[in-house]
C-alpha positions in Angstrom: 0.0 0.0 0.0 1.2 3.3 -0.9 0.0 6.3 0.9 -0.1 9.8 -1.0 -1.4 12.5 1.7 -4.1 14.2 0.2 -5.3 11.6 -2.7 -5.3 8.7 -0.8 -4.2 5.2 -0.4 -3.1 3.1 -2.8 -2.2 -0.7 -3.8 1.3 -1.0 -4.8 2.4 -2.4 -8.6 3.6 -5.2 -9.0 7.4 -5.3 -9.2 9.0 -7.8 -12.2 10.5 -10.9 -10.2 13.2 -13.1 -10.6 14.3 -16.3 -9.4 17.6 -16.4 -7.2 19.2 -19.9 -7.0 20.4 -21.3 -4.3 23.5 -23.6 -4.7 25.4 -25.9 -2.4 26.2 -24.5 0.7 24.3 -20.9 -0.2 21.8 -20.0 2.5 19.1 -17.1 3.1 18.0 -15.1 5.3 15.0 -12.2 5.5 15.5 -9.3 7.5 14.1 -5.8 7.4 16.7 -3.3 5.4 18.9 -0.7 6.8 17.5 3.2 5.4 20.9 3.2 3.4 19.9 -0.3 2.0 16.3 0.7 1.2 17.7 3.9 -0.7 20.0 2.1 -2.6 17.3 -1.0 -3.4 14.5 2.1 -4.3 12.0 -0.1 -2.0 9.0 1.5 0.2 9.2 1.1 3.9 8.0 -2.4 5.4 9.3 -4.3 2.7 12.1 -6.8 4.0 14.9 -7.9 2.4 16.3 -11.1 0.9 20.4 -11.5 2.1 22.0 -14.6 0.2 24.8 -15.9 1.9 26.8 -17.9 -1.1 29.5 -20.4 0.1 32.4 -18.7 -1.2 31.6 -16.3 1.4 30.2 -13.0 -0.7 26.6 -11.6 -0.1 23.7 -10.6 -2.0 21.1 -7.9 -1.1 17.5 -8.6 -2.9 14.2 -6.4 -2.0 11.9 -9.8 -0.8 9.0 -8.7 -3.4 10.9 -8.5 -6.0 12.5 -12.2 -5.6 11.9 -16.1 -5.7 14.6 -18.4 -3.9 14.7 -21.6 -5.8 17.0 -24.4 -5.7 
């Protein structure tokens, strides 16, 4: 929901998803964005995010509405 002070409230759009794949090792975990990480994501407040923790050890940041974990 998007609220726009005076016209109303709104339902969001629909963002475009993609699938993220987990590999061997990789694990994820949801948690709710820093303000520098929404910024930098352009997501609304209240949306969580999507941290994948590959097994090399590097990290990616994914808004969760915008995702799909698969294996």
């Amino acid at each position: 929901m998007i609220v726009e002070p005076p016209r109303g409230t709104f339902v969001r759009a629909l963002e475009p998803t993609e699938t993220v794949t987990l590999l061997k090792g990789d694990t994820a975990s949801a948690r709710m964005p820093t303000p520098t990480e929404r910024r930098e994501l352009e997501i609304g407040e209240g949306v969580p995010v999507i941290v994948i923790f590959r097994a090399d050890g590097s990290r990616e940041l994914y808004a969760a509405d915008r995702i799909r974990v698969g294996r």
